[in-house]
C-alpha positions as CSV (number, residue, x, y, z in Angstrom):
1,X,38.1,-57.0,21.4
2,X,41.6,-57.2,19.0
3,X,41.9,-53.5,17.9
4,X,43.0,-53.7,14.2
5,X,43.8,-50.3,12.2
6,X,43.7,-50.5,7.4
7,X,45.4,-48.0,6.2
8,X,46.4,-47.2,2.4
9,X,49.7,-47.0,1.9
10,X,49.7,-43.5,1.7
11,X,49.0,-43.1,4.8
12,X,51.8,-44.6,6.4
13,X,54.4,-45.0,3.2
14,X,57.3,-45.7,5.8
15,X,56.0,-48.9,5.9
16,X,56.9,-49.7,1.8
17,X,59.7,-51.7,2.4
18,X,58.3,-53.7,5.5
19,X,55.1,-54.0,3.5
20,X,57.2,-55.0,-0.1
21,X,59.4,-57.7,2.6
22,X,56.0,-59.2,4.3
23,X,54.6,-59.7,1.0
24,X,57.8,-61.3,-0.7
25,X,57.7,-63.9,2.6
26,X,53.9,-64.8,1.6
27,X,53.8,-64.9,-2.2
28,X,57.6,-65.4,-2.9
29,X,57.0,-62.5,-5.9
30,X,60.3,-61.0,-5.9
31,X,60.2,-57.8,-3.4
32,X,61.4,-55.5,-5.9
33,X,58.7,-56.2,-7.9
34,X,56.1,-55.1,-4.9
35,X,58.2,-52.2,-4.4
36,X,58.0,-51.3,-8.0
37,X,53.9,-51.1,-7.9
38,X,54.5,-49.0,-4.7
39,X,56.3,-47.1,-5.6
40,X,54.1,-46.3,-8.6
41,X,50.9,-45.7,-6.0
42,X,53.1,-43.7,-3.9
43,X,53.9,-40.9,-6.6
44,X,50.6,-40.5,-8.0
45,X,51.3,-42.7,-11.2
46,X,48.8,-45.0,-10.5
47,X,45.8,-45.1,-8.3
48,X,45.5,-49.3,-7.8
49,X,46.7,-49.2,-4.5
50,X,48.1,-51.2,-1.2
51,X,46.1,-51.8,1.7
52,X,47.3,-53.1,4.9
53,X,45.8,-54.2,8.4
54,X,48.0,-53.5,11.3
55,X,48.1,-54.6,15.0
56,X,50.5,-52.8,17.1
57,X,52.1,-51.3,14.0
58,X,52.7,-55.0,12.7
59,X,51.3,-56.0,9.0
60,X,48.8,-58.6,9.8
61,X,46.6,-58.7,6.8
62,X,47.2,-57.4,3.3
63,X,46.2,-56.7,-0.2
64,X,47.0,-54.7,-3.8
65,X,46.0,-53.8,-6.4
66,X,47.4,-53.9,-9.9
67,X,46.7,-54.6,-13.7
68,X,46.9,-58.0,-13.9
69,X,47.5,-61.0,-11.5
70,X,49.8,-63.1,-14.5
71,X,46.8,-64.5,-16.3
72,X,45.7,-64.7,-19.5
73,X,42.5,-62.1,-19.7
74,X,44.4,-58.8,-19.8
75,X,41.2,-56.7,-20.9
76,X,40.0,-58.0,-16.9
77,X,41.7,-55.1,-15.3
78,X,42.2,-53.7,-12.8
79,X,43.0,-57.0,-10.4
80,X,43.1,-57.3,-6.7
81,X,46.1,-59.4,-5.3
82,X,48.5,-60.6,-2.8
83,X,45.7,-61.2,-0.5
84,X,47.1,-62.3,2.7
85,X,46.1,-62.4,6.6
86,X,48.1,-64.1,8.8
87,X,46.8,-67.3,10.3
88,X,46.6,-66.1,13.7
89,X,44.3,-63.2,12.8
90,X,42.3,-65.0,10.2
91,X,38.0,-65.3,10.8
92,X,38.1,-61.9,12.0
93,X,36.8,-60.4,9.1
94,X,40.4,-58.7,8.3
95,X,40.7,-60.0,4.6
96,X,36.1,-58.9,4.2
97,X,37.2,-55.7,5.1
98,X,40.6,-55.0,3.5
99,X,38.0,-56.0,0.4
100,X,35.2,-53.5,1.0
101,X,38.2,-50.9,1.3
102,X,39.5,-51.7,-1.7
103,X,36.3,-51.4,-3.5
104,X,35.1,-48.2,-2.1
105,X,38.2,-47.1,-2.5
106,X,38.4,-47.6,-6.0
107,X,35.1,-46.7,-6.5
108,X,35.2,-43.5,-5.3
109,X,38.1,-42.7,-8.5
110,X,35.6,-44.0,-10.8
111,X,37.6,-47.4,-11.1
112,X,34.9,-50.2,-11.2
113,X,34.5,-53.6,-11.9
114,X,37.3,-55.0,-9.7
115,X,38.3,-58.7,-10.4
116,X,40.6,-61.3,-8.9
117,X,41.8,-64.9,-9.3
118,X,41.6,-67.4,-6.8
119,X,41.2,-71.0,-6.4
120,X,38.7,-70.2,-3.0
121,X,34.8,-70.6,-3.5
122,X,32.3,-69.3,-1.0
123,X,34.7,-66.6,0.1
124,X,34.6,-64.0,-1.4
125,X,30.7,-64.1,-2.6
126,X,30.6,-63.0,1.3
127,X,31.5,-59.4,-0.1
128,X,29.7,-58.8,-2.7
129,X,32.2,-60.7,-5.3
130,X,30.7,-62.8,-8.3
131,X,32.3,-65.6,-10.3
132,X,32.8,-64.2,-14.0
133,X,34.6,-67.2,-15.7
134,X,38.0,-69.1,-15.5
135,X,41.4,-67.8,-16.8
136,X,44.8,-69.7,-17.2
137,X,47.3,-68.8,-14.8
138,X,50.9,-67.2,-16.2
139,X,52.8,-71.2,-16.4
140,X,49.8,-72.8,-14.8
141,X,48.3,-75.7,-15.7
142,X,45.2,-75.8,-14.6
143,X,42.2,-72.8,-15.2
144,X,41.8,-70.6,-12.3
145,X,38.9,-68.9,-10.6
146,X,37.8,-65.1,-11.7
147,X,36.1,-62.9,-10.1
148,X,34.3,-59.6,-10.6
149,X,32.9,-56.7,-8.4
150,X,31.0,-54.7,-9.7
């Protein structure tokens, strides 16, 4: 059995700029831009976090959380994003649980609902997400997929 460790950022903040670098090379959002929202969660302004998966000390599966994920519905906030697990670890339930830490996490600072765009379906109902409504994507020409978790 793959031994996987999630952490918060917090817990291991040396990682910031290997966590800001892995998810540049998976989103292509600038890295100063993830470093700028960790930076944020790091000194206490914020409390929408980053949450990473780790084998051997190596990112393998990631997510944040920040106000919005460039669409259209600002008042649908806060917004999980940058989810990420890399193919080789992927139907190992790394991005289901990344997901239920975020939400408990959350939770337990009083911030709840928790929503996020995606173009997936049947993924994320798995954990306890619902489909709220479509929202235009920042530039994007097509309507997108939100989600709520309540």
């Amino acid at each position: 059995m793959e031994q996987f460790t999630y952490i918060t950022l917090r817990e291991k903040p040396e990682l910031k700029n290997s966590a800001a670098e892995w998810f540049h090379s998976k989103w292509g959002v600038p890295k100063k831009a993830y470093l700028a929202c960790m930076e944020e969660y790091l000194n206490h302004e914020t409390e929408y976090g980053w949450y990473l998966c780790l084998k051997n000390n190596r990112i393998v599966g990631g997510m944040g959380v920040i106000e919005n994920d460039f669409h259209d519905r600002k008042d649908l906030s806060p917004n999980v994003c940058a989810v990420y697990t890399e193919e080789t670890y992927r139907g190992k339930g790394i991005a289901g649980n990344l997901l239920n830490m975020v939400v408990l996490d959350l939770k337990d600072k009083g911030i709840t609902p928790v929503y996020l765009v995606t173009d997936h379906t049947g993924f994320y109902e798995r954990y306890g997400w619902e489909f709220l409504c479509m929202v235009q994507g920042d530039g994007e020409p097509e309507m997108t997929r939100m989600y709520i978790h309540r």
